[in-house]
N, C-alpha and C positions, 0 to 999 in steps of 0.2 A: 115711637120708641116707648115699651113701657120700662118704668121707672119707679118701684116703690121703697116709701120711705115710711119707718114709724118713729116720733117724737117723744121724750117724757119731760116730765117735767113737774113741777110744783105748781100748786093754783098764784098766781098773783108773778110770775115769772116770764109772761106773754108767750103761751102757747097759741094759744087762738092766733094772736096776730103775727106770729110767725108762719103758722101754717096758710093766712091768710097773705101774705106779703109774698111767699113763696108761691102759691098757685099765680096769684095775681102776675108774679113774672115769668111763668109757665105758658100762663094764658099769652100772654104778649108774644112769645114767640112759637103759637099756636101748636102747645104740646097737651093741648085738650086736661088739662086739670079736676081732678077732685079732690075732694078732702074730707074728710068726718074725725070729730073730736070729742073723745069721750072723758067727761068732767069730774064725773061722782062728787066728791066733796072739797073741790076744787077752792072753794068759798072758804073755807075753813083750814085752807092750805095742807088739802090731801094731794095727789095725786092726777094729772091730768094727762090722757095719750093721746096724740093725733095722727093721723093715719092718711098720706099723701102720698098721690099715684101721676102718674100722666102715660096716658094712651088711650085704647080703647075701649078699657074695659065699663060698666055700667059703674060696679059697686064701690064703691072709694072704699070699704072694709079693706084691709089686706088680711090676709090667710095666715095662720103661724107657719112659720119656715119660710116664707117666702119673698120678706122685707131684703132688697137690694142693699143697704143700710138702715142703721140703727144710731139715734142720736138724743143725747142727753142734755137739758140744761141743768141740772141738780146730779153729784157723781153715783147717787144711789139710787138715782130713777132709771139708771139704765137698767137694771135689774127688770125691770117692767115690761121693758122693750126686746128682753132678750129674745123672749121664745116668738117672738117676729123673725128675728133674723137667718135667713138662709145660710146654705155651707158654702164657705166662703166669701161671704157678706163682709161688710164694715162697720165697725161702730167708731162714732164721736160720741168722749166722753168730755165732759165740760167740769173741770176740777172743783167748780163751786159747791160749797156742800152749806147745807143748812139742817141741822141736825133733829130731827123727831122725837118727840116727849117720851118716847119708850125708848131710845138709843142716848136720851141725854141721864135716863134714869140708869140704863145698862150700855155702856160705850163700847161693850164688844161687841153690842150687836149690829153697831154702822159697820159696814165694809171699809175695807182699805184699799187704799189705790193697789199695792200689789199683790189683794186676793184677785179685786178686778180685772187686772192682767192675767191673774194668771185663771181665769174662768174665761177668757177669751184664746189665750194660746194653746188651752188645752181641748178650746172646739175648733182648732184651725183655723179663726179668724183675725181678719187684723182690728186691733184698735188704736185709737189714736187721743190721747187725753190733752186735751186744750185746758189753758190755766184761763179761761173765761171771765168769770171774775174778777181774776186783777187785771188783765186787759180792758174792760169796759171800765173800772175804776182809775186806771192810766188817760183813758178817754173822757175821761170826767163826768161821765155816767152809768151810774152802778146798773141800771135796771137795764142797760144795754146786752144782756150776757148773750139774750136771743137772736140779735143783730150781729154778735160777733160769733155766734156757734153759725147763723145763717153764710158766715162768709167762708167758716171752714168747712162748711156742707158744700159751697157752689166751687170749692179751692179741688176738694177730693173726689167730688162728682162730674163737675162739667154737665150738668142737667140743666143749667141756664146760664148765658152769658152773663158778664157780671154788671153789663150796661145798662141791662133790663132788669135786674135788680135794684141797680141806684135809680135808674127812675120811677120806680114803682115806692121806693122807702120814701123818696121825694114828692110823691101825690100821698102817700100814705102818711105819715106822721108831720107834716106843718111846720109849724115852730122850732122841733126839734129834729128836724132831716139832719142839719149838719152832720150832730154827731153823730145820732142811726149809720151814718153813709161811713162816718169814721169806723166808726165800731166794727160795721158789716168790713171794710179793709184792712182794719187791723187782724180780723179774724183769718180773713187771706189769707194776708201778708205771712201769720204766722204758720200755717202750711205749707206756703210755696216757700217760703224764707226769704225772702227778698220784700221791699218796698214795693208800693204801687205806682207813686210817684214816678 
């Protein structure tokens, strides 16, 4: 089954290891994964996109138009990811906003959660804005935001179980699985609306 997704995000906000946590539980239930991530100045807390598929294809690039979904960790990086997204595509938006030295100089120039909306109903897609941020902060870790956008990626796709997730966050991060495993179910939870428990 192919399956593509594009990711944004800010450098230091774990895109990498998002997209890396997500093939890794792709791989596991043999949905042939790739991924390519493009940084630019990522270091200096520019802009970072990653670009994740599973199926046959060679190139792990996606095409513009042709992203299954569209997902944000920062609410203005999704703007990055739009022109990925196919008609009738999805986006996750992730409400964390950390504001740019040209938008704290000029504040009309960040977006607003309801231009954002309304640049997605008016191309007939859906989107769905996740308060990420303060749920990885309820979780008692702030840098969690990618672990909790990752669980409302796996809540509104069903591109991998969510068994194969938790054990992959549990080889992958160590010391701090626990909460990673929270974070990744609070983010569920908040999609499907219900507890995991």
């Amino acid at each position: 089954m192919e399956y593509n997704i594009v990711a944004a995000g800010i450098g230091g906000q774990g895109i990498v290891l998002f997209s890396e946590t997500l093939a890794k539980a792709m791989l596991r239930e043999g949905l042939n994964p790739s991924f390519y991530v493009h940084s630019g100045l990522a270091q200096l807390g520019g802009s970072v996109r990653s670009h994740i598929r599973s199926g046959d294809r060679i190139c792990p690039k996606i095409t513009r138009g042709c992203a299954d979904l569209i997902l944000s960790l920062e609410m203005a990086e999704i703007l990055h990811a739009v022109p990925y997204l196919k008609k009738g595509g999805m986006a996750l938006v992730s409400r964390a906003v950390r504001i740019p030295w040209h938008s704290a100089l000029d504040p009309s120039l960040y977006p607003t959660p309801e231009a954002l909306e309304g640049l997605f109903s008016g191309a007939g897609c859906e989107a769905v804005f996740v308060p990420a941020d303060e749920i990885a902060r309820k979780v008692g870790h702030v840098q969690a935001v990618n672990l909790v956008m990752m669980g409302a990626l796996v809540a509104v796709s069903g591109i991998v179980e969510t068994e194969s997730v938790v054990i992959t966050i549990r080889e992958t991060f160590g010391k701090k699985a626990d909460l990673n495993v929270e974070a990744f179910w609070k983010g569920y939870e908040f999609i499907k609306g219900k507890d995991y428990v």
